[in-house]
Z-matrix of the N, CA and C atoms (Angstrom, degrees):
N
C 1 1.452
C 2 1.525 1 108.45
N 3 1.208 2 134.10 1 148.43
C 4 0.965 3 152.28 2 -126.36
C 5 1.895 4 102.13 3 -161.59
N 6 1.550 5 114.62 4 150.11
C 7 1.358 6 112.15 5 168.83
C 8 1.746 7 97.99 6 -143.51
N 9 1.423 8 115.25 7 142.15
C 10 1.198 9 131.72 8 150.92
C 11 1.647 10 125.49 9 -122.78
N 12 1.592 11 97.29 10 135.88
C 13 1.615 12 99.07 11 -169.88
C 14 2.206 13 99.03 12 -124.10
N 15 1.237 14 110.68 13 122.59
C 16 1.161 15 106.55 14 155.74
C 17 1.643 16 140.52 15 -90.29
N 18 0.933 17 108.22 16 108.56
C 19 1.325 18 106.30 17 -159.49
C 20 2.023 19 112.83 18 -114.57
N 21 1.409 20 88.72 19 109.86
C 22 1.532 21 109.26 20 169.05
C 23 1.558 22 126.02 21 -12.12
N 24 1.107 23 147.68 22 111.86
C 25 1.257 24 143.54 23 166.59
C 26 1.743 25 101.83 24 -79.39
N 27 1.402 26 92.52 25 178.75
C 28 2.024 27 99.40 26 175.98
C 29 1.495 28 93.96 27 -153.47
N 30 1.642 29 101.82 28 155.93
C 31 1.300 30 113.42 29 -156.15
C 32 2.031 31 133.80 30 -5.47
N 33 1.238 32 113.71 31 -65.61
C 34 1.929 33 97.35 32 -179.93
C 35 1.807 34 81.90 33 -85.26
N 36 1.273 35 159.83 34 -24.25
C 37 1.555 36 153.80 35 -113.19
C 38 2.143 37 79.54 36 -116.54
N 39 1.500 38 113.02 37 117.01
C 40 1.151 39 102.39 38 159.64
C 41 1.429 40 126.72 39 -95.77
N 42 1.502 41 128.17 40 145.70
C 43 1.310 42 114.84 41 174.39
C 44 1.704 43 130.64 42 -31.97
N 45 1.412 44 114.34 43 139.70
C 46 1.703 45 95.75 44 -176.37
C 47 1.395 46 74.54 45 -139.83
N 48 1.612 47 101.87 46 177.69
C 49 1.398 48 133.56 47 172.11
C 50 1.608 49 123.07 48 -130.32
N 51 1.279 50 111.18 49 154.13
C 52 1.523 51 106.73 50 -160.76
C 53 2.166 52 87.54 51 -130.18
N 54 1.335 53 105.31 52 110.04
C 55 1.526 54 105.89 53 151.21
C 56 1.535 55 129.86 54 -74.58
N 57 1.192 56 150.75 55 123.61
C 58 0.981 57 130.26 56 -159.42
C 59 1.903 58 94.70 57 -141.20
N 60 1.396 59 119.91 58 -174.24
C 61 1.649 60 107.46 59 -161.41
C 62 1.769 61 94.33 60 -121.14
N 63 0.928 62 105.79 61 -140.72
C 64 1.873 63 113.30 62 173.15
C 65 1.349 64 116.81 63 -61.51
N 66 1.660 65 100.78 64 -49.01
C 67 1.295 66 127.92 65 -144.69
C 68 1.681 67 103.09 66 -97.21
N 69 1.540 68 116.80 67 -3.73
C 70 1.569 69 137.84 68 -179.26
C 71 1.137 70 92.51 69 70.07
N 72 1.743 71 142.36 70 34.63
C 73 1.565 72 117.42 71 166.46
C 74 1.549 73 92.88 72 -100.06
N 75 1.599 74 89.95 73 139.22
C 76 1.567 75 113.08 74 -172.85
C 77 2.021 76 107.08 75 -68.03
N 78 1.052 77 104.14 76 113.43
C 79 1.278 78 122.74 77 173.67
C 80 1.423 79 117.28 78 -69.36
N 81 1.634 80 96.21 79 -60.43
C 82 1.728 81 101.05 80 176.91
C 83 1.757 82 116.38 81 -152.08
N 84 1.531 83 109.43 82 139.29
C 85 1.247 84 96.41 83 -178.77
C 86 1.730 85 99.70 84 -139.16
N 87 1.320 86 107.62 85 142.02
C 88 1.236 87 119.81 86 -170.81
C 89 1.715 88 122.94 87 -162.29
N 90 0.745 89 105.07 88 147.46
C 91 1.710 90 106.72 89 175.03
C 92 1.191 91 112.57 90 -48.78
N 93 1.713 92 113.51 91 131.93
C 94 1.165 93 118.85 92 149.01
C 95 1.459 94 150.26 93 -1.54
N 96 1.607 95 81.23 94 -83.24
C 97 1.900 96 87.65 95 166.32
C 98 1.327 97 123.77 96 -84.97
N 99 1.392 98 113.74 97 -1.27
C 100 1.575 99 97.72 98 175.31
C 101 1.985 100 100.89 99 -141.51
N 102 1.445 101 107.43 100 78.11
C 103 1.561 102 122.30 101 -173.30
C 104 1.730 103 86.38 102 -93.00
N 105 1.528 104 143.24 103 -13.34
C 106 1.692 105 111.08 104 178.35
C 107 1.435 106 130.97 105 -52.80
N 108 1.872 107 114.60 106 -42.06
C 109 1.038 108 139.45 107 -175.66
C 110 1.488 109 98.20 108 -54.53
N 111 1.558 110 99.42 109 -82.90
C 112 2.043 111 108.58 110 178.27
C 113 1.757 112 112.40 111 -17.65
N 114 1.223 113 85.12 112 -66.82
C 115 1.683 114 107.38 113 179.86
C 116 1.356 115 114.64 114 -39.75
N 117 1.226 116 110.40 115 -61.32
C 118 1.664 117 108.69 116 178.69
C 119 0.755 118 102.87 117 -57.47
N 120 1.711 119 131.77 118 -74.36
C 121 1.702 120 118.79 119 -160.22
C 122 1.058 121 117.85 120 -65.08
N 123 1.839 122 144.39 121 -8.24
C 124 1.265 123 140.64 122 139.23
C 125 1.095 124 122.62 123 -35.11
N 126 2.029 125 126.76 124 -54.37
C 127 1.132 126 136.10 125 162.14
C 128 1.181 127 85.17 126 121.62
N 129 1.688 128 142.05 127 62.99
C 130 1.230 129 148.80 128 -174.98
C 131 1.268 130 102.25 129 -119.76
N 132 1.706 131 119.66 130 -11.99
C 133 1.489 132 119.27 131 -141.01
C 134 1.497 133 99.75 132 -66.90
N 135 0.943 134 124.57 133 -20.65
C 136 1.322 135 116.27 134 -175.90
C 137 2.201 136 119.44 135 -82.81
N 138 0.976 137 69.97 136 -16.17
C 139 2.183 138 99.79 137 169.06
C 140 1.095 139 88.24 138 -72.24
N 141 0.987 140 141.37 139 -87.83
C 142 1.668 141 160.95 140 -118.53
C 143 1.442 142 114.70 141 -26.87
N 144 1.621 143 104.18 142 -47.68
C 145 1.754 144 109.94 143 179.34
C 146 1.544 145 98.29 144 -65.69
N 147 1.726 146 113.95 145 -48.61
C 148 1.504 147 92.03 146 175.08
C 149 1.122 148 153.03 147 -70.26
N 150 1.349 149 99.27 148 -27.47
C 151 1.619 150 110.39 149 -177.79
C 152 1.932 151 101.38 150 -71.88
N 153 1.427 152 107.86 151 -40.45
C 154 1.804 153 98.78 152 171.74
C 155 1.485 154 113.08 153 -43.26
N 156 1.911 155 121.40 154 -58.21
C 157 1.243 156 117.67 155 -171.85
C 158 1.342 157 130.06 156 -65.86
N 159 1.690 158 113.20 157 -28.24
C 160 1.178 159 111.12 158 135.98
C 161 1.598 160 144.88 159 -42.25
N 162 1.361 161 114.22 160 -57.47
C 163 2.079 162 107.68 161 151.44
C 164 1.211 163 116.37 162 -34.90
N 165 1.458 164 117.47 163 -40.61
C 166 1.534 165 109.55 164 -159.35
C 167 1.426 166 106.81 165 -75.31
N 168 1.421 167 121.71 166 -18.09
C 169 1.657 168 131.14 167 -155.45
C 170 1.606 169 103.34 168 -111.71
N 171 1.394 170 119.30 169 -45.15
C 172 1.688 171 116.39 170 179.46
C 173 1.458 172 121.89 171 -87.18
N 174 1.156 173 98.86 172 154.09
C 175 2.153 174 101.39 173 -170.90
C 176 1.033 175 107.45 174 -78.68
N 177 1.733 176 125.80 175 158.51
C 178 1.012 177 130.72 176 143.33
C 179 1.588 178 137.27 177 -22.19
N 180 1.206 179 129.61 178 100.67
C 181 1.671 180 121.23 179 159.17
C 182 1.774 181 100.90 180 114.81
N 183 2.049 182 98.56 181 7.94
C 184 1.845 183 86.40 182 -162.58
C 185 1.474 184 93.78 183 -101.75
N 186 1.262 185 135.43 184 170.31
C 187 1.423 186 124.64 185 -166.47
C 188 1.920 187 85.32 186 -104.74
N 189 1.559 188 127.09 187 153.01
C 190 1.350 189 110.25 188 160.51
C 191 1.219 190 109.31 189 -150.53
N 192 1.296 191 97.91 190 133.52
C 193 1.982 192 98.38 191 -174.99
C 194 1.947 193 97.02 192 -72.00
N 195 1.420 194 100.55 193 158.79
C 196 0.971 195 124.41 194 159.01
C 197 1.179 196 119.43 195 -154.86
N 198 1.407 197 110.91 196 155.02
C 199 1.878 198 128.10 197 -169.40
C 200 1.412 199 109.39 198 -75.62
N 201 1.253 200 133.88 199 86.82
C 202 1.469 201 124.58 200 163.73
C 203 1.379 202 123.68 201 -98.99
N 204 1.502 203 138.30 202 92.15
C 205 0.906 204 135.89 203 -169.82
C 206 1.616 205 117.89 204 -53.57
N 207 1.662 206 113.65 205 114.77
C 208 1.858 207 106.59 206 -172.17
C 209 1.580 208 104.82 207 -59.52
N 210 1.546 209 137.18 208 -17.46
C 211 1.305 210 125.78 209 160.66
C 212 1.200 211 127.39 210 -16.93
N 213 1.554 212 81.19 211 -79.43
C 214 1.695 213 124.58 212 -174.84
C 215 1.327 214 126.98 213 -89.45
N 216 1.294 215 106.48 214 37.81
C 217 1.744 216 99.54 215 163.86
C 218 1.153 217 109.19 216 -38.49
């Protein structure tokens, strides 16, 4: 199990997101609009379509588990 949190930027501060694992140690954190780069060198690349459609669907500031199999980054 897995957690992702999106979290709001304010005026020059852009929104970023924080992946984090069971254990809440932060895996990967990266901007919003541009999570491919982060992602790959985490070793998510194969996530990638999901973890985006997920951002697009959960709110700001909410914590949300998601299923990432440690296989299959």
């Amino acid at each position: 199990m897995h957690y992702i949190i999106k979290i709001k930027g304010k005026v020059n501060i852009p929104d970023y997101v924080q992946l984090r694992d069971e254990h809440f140690t932060l895996l990967v954190y990266f901007r919003a609009d541009r999570p491919e780069k982060a992602l790959r060198r985490a070793g998510f690349e194969l996530k990638l379509e999901l973890i985006k459609k997920i951002l697009d669907e959960i709110p700001f500031g909410k914590l949300h588990p998601i299923e990432l199999d440690n296989n299959e980054k």
